[in-house]
TORVOZA-597858 format. One record per atom (N, C-alpha, C): residue number from 1; residue in three letters; atom name; y, z, x. Coordinates in steps of 0.02 Angstrom, whole numbers, plus 50000, padded with zeros to 5 digits. Atoms other than C-alpha are relative to their C-alpha. Layout:
NUM|ala|CA|Y|Z|X
...
END
This chain:
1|unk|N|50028|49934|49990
1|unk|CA|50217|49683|49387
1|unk|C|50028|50047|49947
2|unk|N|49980|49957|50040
2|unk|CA|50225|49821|49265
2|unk|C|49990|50071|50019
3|unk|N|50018|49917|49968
3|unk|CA|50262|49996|49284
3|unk|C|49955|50047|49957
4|unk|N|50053|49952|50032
4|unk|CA|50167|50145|49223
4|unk|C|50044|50049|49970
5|unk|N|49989|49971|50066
5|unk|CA|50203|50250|49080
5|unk|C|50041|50060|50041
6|unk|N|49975|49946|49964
6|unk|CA|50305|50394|49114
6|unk|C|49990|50050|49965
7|unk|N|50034|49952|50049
7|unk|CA|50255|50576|49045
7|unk|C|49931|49980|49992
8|unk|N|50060|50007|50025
8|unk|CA|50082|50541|49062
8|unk|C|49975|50009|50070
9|unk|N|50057|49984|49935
9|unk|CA|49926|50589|49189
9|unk|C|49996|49921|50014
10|unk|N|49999|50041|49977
10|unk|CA|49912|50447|49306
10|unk|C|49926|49999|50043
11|unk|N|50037|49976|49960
11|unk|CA|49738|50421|49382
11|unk|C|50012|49918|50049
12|unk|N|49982|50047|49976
12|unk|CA|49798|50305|49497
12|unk|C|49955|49948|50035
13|unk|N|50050|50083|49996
13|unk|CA|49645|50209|49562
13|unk|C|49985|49996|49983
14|unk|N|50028|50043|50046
14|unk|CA|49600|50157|49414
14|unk|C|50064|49959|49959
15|unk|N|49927|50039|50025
15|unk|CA|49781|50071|49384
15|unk|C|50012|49932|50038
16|unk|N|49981|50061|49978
16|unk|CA|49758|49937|49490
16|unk|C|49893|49987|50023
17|unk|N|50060|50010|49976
17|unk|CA|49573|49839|49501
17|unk|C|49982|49950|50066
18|unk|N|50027|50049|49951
18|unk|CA|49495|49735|49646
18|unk|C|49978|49930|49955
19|unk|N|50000|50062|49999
19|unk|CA|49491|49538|49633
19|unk|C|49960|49962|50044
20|unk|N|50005|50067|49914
20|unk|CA|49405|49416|49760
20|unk|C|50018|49986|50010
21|unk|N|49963|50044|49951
21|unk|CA|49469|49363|49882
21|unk|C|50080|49999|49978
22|unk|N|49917|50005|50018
22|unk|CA|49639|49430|49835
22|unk|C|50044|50069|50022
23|unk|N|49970|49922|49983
23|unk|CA|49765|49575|49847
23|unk|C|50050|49994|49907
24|unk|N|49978|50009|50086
24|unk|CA|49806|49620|49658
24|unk|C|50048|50084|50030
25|unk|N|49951|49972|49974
25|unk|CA|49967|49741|49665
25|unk|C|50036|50022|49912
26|unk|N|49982|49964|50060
26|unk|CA|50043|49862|49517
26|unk|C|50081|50034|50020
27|unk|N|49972|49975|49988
27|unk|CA|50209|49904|49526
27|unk|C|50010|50086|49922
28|unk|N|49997|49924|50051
28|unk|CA|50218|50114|49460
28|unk|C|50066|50007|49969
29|unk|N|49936|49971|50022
29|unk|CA|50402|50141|49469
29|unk|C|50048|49984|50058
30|unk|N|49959|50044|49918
30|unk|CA|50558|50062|49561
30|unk|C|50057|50042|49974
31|unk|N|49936|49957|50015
31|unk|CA|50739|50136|49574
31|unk|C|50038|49972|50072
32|unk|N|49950|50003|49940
32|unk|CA|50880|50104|49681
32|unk|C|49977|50003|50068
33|unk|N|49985|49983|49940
33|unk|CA|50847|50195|49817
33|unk|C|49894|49997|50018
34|unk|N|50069|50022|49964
34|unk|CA|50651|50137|49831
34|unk|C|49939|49969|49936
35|unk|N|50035|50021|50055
35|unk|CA|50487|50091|49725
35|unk|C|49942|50031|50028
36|unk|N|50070|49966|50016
36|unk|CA|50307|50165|49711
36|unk|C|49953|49921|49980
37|unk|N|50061|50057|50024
37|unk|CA|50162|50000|49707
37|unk|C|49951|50030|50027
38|unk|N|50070|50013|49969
38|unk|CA|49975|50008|49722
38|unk|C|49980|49949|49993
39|unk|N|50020|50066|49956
39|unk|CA|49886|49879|49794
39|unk|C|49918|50012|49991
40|unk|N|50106|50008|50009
40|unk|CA|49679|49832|49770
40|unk|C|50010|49941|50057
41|unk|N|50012|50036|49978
41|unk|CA|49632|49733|49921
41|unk|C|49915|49979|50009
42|unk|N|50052|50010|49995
42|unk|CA|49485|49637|49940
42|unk|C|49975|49999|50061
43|unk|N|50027|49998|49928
43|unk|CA|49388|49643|50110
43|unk|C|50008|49946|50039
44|unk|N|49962|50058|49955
44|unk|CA|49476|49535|50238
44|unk|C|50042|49981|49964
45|unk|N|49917|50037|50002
45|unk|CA|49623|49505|50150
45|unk|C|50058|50057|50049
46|unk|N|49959|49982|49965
46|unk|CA|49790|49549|50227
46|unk|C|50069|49995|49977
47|unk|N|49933|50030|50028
47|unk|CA|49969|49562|50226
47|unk|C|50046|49992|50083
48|unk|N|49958|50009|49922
48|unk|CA|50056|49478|50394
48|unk|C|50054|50052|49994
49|unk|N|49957|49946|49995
49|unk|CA|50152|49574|50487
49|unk|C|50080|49968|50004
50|unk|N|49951|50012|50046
50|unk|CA|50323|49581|50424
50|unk|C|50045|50068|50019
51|unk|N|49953|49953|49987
51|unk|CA|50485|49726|50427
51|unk|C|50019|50021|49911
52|unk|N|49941|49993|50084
52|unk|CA|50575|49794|50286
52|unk|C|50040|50065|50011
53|unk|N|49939|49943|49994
53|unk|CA|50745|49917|50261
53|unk|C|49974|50060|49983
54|unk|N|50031|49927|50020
54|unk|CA|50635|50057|50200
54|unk|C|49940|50035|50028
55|unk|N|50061|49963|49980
55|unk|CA|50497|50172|50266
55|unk|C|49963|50007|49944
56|unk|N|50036|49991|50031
56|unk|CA|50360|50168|50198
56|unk|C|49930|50027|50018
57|unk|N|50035|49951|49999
57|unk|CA|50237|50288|50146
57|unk|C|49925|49975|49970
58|unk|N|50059|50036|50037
58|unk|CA|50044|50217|50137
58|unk|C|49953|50042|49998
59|unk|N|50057|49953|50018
59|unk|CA|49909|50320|50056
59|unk|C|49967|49973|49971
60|unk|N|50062|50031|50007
60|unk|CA|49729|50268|50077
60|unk|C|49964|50027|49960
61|unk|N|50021|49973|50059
61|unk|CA|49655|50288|49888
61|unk|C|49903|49983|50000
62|unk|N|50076|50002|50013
62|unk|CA|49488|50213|49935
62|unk|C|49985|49938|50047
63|unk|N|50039|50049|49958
63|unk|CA|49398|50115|50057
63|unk|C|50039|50012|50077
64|unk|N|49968|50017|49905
64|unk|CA|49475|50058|50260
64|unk|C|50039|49943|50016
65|unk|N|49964|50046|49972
65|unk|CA|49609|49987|50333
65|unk|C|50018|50004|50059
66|unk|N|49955|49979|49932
66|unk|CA|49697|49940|50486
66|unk|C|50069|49986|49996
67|unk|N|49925|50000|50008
67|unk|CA|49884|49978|50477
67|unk|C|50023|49986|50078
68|unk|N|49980|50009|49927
68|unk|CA|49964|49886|50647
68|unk|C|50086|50017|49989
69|unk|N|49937|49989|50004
69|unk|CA|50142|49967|50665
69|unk|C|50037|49981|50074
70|unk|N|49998|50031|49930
70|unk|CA|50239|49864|50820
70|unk|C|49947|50005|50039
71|unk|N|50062|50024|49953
71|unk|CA|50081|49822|50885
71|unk|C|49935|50069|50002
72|unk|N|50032|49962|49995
72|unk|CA|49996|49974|50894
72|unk|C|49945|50002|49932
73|unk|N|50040|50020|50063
73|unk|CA|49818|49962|50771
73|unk|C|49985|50106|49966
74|unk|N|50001|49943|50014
74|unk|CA|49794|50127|50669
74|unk|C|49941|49973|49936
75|unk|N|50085|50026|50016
75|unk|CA|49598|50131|50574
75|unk|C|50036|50071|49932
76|unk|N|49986|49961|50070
76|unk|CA|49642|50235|50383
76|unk|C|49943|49989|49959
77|unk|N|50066|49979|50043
77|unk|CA|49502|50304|50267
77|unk|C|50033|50024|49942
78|unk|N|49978|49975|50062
78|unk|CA|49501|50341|50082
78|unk|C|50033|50094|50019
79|unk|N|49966|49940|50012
79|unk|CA|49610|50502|50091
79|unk|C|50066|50001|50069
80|unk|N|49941|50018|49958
80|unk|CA|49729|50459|50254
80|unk|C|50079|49968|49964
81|unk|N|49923|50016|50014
81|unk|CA|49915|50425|50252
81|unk|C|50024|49964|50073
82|unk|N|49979|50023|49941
82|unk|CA|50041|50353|50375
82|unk|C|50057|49995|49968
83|unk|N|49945|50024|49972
83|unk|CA|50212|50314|50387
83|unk|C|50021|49940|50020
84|unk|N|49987|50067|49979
84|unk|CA|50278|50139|50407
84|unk|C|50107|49999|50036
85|unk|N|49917|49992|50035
85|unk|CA|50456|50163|50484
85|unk|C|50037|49947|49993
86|unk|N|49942|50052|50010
86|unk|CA|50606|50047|50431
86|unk|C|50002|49947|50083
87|unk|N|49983|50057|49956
87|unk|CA|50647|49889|50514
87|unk|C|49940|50005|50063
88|unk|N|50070|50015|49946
88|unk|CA|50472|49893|50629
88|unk|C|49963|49966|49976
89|unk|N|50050|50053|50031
89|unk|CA|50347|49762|50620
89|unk|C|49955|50029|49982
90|unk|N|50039|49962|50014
90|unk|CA|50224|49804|50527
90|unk|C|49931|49950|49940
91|unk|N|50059|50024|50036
91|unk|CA|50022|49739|50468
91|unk|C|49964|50032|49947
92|unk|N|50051|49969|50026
92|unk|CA|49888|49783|50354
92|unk|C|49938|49934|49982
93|unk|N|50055|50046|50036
93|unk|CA|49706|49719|50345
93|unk|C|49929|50053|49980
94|unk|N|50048|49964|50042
94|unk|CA|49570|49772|50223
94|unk|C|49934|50006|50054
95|unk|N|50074|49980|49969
95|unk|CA|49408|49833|50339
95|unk|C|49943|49983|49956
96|unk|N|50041|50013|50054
96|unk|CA|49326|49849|50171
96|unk|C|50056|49996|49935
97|unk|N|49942|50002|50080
97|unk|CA|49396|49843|49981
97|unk|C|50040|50068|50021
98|unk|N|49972|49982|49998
98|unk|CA|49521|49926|49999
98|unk|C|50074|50038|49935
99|unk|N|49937|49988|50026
99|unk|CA|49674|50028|49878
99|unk|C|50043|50068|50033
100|unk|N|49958|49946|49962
100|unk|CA|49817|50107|49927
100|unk|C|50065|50013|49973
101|unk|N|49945|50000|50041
101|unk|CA|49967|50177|49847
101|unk|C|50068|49997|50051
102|unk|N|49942|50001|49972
102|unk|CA|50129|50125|49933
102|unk|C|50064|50024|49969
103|unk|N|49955|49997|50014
103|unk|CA|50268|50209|49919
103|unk|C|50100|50004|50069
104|unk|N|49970|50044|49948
104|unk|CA|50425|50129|50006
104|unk|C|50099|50046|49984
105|unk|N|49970|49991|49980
105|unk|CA|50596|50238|50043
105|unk|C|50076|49988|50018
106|unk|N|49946|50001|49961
106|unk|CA|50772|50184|50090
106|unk|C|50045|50019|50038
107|unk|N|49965|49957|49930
107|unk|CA|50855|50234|50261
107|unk|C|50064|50032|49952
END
């Protein structure tokens, strides 16, 4: 993954494109204390649900998802956000194509 330029306009969904049948993933910018990726999903892909040490912050750049945070399903549209917090299980599956810019936190 490569990051993105720094000092420069970023139009961010056009930094990462859609694939079939895949989830294609850009990392922007990482650092110690967290990292910045966007993500192109294709319709019905997914990412099992899973935990991690950081909260993370998911903003829906275009299309629908369903974000399941400990079980609970939550339905996101191009311009929604959410919250993922630390150490909770946590899903995502594409409704339709889907991108979304994650950016991920440390407690």
């Amino acid at each position: 993954m490569s990051t993105a330029n720094k000092s420069e306009i970023l139009h961010m969904a056009d930094l990462v494109a859609y694939n079939e049948g895949s989830v294609v993933s850009r990392q922007i910018t990482k650092a110690e204390a967290g990292n910045v990726t966007l993500f192109a999903f294709d319709k019905d892909q997914e990412l099992s649900e899973h935990t991690a040490p950081f909260d993370a912050l998911v903003h829906v750049l275009d299309g629908e998802t369903e974000v399941r945070i400990s079980g609970k399903p939550f339905h996101l549209k191009t311009g929604d956000a959410i919250i993922m917090p630390a150490d909770e299980p946590h899903a995502l599956k594409a409704l339709t194509r889907f991108k979304m810019l994650l950016t991920m936190i440390r407690k």
